[in-house]
matplotlib code that plots the C-alpha trace (Angstrom):
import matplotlib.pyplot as plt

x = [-17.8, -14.7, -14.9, -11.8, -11.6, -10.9, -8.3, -9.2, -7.9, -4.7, -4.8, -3.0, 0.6, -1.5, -4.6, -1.9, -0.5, -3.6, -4.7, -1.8, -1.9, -5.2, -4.5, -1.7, -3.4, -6.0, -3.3, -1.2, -3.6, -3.1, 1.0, 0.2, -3.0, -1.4, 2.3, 0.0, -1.9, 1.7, 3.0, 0.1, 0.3, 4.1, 3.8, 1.6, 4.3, 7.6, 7.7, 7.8, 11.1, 12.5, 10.7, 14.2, 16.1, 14.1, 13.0, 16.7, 17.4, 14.3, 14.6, 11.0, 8.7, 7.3, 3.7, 4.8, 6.3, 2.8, 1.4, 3.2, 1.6, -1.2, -1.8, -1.2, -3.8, -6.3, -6.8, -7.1, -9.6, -11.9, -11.4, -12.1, -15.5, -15.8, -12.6, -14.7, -17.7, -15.6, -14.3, -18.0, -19.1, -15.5, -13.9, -12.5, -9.0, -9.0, -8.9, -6.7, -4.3, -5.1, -4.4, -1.3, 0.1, -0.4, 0.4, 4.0, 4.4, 3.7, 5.5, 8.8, 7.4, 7.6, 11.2, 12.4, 11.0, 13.2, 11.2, 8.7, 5.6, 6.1, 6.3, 4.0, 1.1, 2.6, 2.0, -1.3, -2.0, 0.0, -2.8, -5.4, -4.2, -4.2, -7.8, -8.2, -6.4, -6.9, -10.7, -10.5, -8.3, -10.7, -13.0, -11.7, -10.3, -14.1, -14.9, -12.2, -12.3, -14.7, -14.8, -12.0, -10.1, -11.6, -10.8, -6.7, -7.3, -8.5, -6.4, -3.2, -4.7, -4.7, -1.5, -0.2, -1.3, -0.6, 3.5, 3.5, 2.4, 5.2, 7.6, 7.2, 9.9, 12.3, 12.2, 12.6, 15.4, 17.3, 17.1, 18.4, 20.9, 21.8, 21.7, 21.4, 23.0, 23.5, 19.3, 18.9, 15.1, 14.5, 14.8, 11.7, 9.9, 11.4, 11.8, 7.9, 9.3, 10.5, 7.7, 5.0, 6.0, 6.6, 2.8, 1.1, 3.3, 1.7, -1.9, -3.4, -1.9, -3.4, -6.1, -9.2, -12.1, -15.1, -17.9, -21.4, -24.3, -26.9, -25.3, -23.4, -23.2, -21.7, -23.6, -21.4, -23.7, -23.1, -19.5, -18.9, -20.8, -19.4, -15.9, -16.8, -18.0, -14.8, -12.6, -14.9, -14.2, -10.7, -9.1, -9.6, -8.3, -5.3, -4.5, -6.7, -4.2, -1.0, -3.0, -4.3, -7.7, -9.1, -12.6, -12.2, -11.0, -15.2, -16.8, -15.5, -16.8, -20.3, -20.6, -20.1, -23.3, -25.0, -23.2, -24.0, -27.5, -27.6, -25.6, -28.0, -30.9, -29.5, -28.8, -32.6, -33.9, -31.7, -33.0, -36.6, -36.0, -34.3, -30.7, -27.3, -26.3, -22.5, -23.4, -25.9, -28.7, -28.8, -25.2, -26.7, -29.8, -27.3, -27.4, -24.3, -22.5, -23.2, -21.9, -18.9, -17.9, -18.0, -16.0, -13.3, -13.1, -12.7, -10.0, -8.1, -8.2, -6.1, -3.4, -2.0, -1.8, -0.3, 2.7, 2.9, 3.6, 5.7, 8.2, 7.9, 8.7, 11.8, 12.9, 12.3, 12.2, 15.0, 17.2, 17.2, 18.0, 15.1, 16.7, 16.7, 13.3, 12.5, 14.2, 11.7, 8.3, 9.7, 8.8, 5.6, 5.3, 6.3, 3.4, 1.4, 2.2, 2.3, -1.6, -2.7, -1.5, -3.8, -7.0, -8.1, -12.2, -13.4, -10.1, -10.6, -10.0, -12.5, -14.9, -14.5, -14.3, -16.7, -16.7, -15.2, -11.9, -12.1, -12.4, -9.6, -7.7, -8.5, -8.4, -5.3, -4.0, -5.7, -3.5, -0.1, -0.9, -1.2, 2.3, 3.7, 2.7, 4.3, 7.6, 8.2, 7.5, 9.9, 13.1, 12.2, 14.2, 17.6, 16.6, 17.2, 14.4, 14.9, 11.8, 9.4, 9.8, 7.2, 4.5, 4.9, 4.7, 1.9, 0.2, 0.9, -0.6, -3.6, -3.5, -3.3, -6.4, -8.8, -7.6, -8.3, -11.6, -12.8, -12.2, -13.9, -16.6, -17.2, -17.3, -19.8, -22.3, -21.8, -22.7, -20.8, -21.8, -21.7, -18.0, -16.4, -18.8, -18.4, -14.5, -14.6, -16.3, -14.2, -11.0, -12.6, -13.3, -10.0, -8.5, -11.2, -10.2, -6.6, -7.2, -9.1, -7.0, -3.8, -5.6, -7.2, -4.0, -2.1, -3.9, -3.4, 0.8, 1.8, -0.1, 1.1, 4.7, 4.3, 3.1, 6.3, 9.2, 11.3, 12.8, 12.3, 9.0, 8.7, 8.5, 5.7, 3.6, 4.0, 2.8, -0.4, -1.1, -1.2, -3.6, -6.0, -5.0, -6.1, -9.5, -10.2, -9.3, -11.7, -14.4, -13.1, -14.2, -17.7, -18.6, -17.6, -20.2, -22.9, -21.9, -24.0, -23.3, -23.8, -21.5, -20.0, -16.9, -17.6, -16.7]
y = [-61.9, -59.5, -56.2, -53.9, -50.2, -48.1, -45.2, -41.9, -40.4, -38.6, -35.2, -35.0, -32.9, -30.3, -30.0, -29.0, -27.1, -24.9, -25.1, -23.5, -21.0, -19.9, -19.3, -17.5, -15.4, -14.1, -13.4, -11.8, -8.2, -8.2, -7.1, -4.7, -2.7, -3.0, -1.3, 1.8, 1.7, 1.8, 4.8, 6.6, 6.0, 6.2, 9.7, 10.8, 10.4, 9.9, 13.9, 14.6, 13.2, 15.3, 18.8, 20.6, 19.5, 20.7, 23.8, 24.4, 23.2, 25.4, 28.4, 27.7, 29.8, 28.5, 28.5, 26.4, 24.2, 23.8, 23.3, 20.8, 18.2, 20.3, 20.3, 16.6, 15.7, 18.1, 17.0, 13.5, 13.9, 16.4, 13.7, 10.3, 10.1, 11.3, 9.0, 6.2, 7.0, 7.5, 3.7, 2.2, 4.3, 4.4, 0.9, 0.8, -0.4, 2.2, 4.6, 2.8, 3.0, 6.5, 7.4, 5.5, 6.9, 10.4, 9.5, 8.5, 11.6, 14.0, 12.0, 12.8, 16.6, 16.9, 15.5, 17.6, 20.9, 23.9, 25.8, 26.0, 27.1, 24.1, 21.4, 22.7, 22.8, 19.4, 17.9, 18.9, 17.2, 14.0, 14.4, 14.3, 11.2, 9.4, 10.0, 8.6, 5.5, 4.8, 4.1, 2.0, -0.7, -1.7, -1.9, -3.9, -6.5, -6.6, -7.4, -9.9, -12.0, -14.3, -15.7, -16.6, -15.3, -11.9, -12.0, -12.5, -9.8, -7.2, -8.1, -7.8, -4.5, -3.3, -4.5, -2.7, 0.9, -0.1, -0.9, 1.6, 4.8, 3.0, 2.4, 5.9, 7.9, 4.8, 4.7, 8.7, 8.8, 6.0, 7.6, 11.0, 9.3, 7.1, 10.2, 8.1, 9.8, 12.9, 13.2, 14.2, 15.1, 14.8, 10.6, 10.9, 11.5, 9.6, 6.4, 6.3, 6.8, 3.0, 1.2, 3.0, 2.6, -1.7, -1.5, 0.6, -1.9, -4.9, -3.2, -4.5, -8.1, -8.8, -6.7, -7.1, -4.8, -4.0, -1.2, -0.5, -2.0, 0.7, 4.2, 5.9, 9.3, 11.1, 13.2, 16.3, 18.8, 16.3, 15.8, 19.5, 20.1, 16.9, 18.2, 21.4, 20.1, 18.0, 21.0, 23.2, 20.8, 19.7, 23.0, 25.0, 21.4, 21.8, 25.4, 26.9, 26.0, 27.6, 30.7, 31.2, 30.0, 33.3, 33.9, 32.1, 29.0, 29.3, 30.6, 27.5, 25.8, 26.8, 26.6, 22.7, 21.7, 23.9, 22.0, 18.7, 19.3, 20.5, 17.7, 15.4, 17.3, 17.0, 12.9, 12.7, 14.5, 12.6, 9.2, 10.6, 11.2, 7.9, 9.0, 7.5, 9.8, 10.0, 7.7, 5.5, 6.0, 2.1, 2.5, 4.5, 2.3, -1.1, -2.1, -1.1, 1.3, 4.8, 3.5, 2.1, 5.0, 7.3, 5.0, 5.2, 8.7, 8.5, 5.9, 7.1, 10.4, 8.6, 6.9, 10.5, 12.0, 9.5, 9.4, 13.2, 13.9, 11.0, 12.3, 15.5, 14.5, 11.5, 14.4, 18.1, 16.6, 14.1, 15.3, 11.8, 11.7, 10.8, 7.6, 6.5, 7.6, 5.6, 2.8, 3.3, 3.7, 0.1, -1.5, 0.3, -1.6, -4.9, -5.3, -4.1, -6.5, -9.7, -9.0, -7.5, -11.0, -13.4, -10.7, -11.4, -11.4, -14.9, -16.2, -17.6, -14.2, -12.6, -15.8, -15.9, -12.6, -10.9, -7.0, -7.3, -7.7, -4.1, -2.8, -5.4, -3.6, -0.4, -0.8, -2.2, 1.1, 2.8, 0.9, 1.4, 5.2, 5.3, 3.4, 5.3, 8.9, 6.9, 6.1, 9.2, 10.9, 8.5, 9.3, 12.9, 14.1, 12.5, 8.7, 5.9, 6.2, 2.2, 2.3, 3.3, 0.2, -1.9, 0.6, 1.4, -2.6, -2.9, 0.0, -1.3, -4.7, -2.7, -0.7, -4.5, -5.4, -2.7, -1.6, -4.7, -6.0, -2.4, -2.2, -5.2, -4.2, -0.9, -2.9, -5.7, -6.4, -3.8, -4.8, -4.8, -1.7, 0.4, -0.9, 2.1, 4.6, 2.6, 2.6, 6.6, 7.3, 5.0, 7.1, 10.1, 9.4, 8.1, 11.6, 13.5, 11.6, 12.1, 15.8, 15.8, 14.0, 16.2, 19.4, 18.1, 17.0, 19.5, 22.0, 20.1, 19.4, 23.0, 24.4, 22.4, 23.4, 27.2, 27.2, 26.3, 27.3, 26.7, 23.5, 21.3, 21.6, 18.9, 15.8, 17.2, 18.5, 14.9, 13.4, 16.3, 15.0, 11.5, 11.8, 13.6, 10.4, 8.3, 10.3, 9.6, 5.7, 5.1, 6.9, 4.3, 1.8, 2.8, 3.4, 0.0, -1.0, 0.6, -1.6, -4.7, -7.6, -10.2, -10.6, -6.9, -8.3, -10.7, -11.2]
z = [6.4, 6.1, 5.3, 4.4, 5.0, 2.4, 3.5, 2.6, -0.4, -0.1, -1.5, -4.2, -4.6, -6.6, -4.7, -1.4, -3.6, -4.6, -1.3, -0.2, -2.9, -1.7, 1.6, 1.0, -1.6, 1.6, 4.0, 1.4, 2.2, 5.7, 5.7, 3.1, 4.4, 8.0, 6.1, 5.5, 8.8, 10.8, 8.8, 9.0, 13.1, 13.3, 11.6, 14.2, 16.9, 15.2, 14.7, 18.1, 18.3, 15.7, 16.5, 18.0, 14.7, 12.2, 14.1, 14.4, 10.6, 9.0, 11.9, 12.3, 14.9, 17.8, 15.9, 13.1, 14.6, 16.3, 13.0, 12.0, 14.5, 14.6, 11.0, 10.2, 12.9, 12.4, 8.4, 9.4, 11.5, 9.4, 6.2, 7.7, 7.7, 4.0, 3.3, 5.1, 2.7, -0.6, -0.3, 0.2, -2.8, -5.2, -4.0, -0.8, -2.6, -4.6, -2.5, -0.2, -3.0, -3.9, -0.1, 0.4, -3.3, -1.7, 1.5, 0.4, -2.0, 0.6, 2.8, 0.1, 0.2, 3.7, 3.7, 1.6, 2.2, 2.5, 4.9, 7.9, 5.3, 3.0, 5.8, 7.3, 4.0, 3.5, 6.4, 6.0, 2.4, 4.4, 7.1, 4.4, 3.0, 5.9, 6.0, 2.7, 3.8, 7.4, 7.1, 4.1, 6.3, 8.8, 6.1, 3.8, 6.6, 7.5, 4.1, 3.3, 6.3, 8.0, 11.2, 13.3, 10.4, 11.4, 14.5, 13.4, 11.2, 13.8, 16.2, 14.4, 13.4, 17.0, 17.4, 14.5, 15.8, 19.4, 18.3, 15.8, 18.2, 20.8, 18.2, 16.7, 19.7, 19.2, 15.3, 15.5, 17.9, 16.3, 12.9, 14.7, 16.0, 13.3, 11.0, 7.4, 4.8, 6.6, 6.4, 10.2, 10.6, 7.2, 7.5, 9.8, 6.8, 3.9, 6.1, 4.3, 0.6, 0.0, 2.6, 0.6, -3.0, -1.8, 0.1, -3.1, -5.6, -3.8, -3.3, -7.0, -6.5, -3.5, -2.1, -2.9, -4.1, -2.4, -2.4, -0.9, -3.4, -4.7, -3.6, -6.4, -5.1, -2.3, -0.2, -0.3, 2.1, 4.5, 4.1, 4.3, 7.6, 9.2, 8.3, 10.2, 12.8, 13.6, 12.5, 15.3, 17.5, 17.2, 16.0, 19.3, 22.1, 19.7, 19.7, 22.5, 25.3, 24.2, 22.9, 26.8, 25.2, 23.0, 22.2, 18.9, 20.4, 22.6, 19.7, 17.7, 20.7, 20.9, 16.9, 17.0, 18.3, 16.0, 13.2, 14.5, 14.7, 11.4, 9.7, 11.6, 9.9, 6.8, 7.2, 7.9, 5.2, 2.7, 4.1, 4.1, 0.2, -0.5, -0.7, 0.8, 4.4, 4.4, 8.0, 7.6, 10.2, 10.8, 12.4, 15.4, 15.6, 15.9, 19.8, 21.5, 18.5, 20.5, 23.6, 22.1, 19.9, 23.7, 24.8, 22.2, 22.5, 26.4, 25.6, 23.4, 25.1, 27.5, 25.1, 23.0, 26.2, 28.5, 25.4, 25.3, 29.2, 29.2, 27.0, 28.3, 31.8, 30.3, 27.9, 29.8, 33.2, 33.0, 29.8, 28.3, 24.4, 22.6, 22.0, 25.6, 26.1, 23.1, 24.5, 28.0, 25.5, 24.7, 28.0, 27.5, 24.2, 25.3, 27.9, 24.9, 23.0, 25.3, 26.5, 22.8, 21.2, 23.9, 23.8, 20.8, 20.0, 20.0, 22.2, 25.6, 27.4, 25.7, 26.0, 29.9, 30.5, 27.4, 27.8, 31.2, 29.5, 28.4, 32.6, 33.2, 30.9, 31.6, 35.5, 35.4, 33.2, 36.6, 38.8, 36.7, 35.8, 39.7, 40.2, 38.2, 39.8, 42.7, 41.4, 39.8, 43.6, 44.9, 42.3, 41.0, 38.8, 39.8, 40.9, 38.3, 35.6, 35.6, 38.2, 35.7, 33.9, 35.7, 36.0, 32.5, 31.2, 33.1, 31.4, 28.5, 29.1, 29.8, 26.4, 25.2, 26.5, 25.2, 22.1, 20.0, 21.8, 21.8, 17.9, 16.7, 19.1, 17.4, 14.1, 15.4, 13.3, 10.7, 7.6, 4.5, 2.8, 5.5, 6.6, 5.3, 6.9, 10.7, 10.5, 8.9, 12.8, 14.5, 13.2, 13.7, 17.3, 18.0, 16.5, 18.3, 21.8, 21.1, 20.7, 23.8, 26.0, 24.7, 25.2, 28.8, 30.1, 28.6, 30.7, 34.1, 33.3, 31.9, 34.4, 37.2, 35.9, 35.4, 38.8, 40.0, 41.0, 37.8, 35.5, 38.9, 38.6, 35.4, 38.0, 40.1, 37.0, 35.7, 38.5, 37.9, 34.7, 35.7, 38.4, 35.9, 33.3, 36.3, 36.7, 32.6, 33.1, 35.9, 33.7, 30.8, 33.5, 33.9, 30.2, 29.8, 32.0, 29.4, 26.6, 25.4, 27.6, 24.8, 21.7, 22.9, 21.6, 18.7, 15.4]

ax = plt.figure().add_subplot(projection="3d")
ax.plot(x, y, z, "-o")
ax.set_aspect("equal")
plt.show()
């Protein structure tokens, strides 16, 4: 007795078609929420490139010109916990949209302000949105992906800030030097005009909404002393050093803890009574969280500052345009890039290697950060700067290998509602590490060079601060070490 297969149906033109529809309706989010993300990083850096223009162009002083990096970083990092909050309780796309809307007006203030005092109070309302926006990205990618799908989602996240802080002294230099519409300095700033008004145009059409179930109500005590705590402890790594370290700068010091320990006084007795912490108390008690937020902070304490004495040394120490030094942070960015796109979570790196990926990385920033103090003893400050270029890819390669692991990591097993909250302390530990690691090796380099005898000395206090960035990655190494050996790394 015959029997004949029957073939499976073929989908039908319109069935392909709404799959197809479907799936691009998901990934439609990810460009836009990752165009905010990389002008909220870009901004960071991108300024740097354009500090002897508009100090120039504005006849700023020496202190505000200090405040204008100062001030943008110091308001993100006081806001993003309360901006992490404010999207789990108001809609984590709304305020996304409300921070990106503000973030590309101020950016437009900023570019058009006539003096010092006005760029500088903008840059400060610019800071502040970014902490409206930045925590609401890793959140709502949490919340609108599943799975492998996740994992895509993070790691083109990681990507995005790793390019964009890379990208920011190219973009700058080649905007100087392209000088559109006569702009100068000013393009550094409304570059953001156009990107934003597309991202915030897109927002509605394609990201979706999401919120925390049952809280209604921020706990405003909480935000207020969690802002001062981060302001006490930010405010004095970014001014203390070129104010020879006053008594303010320790007073703000010693009042920190104090704040801490009150804000964490005040987040149990609001749980106690039934209320909603501004940080859950359930993020501290997931396995592995503590551990991995120290070791963001020790991180990223190393990836500010390793761009900040490069420049100084390509620029001060070497008198290369800030296009050409752009052009090195390039190779920098290319290793980045060709280890961030294979280290996924869940790919076969992180599967054979689990958190041992994050001390590969890190090591191997050991072993170029060590190269590199090598290289730059062998050409000084006359020998081709082409023999940085190795050292400095494979320093990026290790950026590649941390930064995206270590980010789904912090967000492991975090659960819905409190996805805002966890990626409001992510930022704020990446800000707070970046403050530290400027401020830490910005002691060891300017003091290495006003120790010598005179412009020469930019090449040997370079080589200072890199030994010290050295000390910092090895410690990156160990904390690793203290991080959950199963699913450290998962989606």
């Amino acid at each position: 007795m015959s029997t004949t297969e029957i073939p499976a149906p073929v989908p039908a033109p319109a069935a392909r078609r709404a799959r197809a529809t479907e799936t691009l309706r998901r990934w439609a989010a990810l460009p836009v929420v990752l165009a905010g993300t990389a002008m909220v990083i870009l901004d960071f850096f991108i300024v740097n490139v354009a500090m002897p223009a508009l100090q120039h162009d504005l006849d700023a002083s020496a202190g505000a010109v200090e405040w204008v990096v100062a001030g943008y970083g110091l308001a993100m990092a006081a806001g993003l916990i309360t901006g992490g909050r404010l999207g789990d309780l108001l809609g984590r796309r709304r305020m996304f949209a409300w921070g990106l809307a503000l973030f590309t007006l101020t950016s437009a203030a900023c570019g058009i302000a006539p003096d010092a005092g006005t760029l500088v109070g903008a840059r400060v309302a610019q800071g502040a949105a970014s902490a409206l926006l930045m925590p609401q990205v890793l959140a709502i990618l949490g919340v609108a992906y599943e799975g492998a799908d996740r994992v895509r989602a993070f790691t083109a996240y990681a990507l995005t800030l790793g390019i964009a802080a890379v990208a920011g002294q190219l973009v700058g230099g080649a905007l100087i030097a392209i000088d559109p519409a006569g702009l100068g300095w000013r393009s550094c700033f409304l570059v953001n005009v156009p990107v934003g008004l597309l991202a915030l145009a897109a927002t509605r059409r394609t990201v979706p909404e999401s919120r925390a179930a049952g809280a209604t109500r921020l706990d405003l005590p909480g935000a207020a002393l969690v802002t001062a705590a981060l302001v006490a402890v930010v405010l004095p790594l970014i001014e203390g050093r070129a104010h020879g370290w006053p008594a303010w700068t320790w007073a703000s010091f010693a009042a920190a803890p104090v704040l801490v320990a009150a804000f964490a006084r005040s987040q149990r007795r609001l749980a106690a009574r039934g209320g909603s912490p501004i940080v859950p108390r359930v993020l501290w008690a997931q396995p592995g969280f503590t551990p991995a937020v120290i070791t963001v902070v020790a991180f990223y304490a190393t990836v500010a500052s390793t761009f900040l004495v490069l420049a100084l040394y390509l620029q001060g120490g070497r008198g290369l345009s800030a296009l050409d030094s752009g052009l090195l942070f390039s190779v920098l960015g290319a290793g980045f890039l060709v280890t961030s796109s294979i280290a996924g979570a869940g790919g076969p790196v992180i599967q054979r290697l689990g958190r041992q990926v994050l001390a590969v990385g890190a090591g191997l920033r050991v072993l170029a950060l060590g190269g590199l103090w090598l290289v730059v003893g062998h050409v000084g400050a006359g020998g081709s700067v082409a023999w940085l270029a190795a050292p400095l890819f494979l320093d990026g390669a290790g950026m590649g290998l941390v930064m995206g692991p270590l980010l789904t990591l912090v967000l492991a097993g975090v659960r819905p509602e409190h996805a805002g909250a966890a990626s409001g302390v992510l930022g704020a530990a990446q800000q707070v590490g970046n403050a530290v690691g400027i401020a830490a090796i910005g002691v060891v380099f300017y003091g290495a060079l006003h120790a010598g005898p005179g412009a020469g000395t930019v090449p040997p206090a370079y080589r200072a601060g890199l030994l010290a960035l050295v000390a910092l990655g090895a410690v990156v190494v160990a904390l690793v070490q203290r991080l959950p050996r199963a699913g450290a790394v998962a989606a």
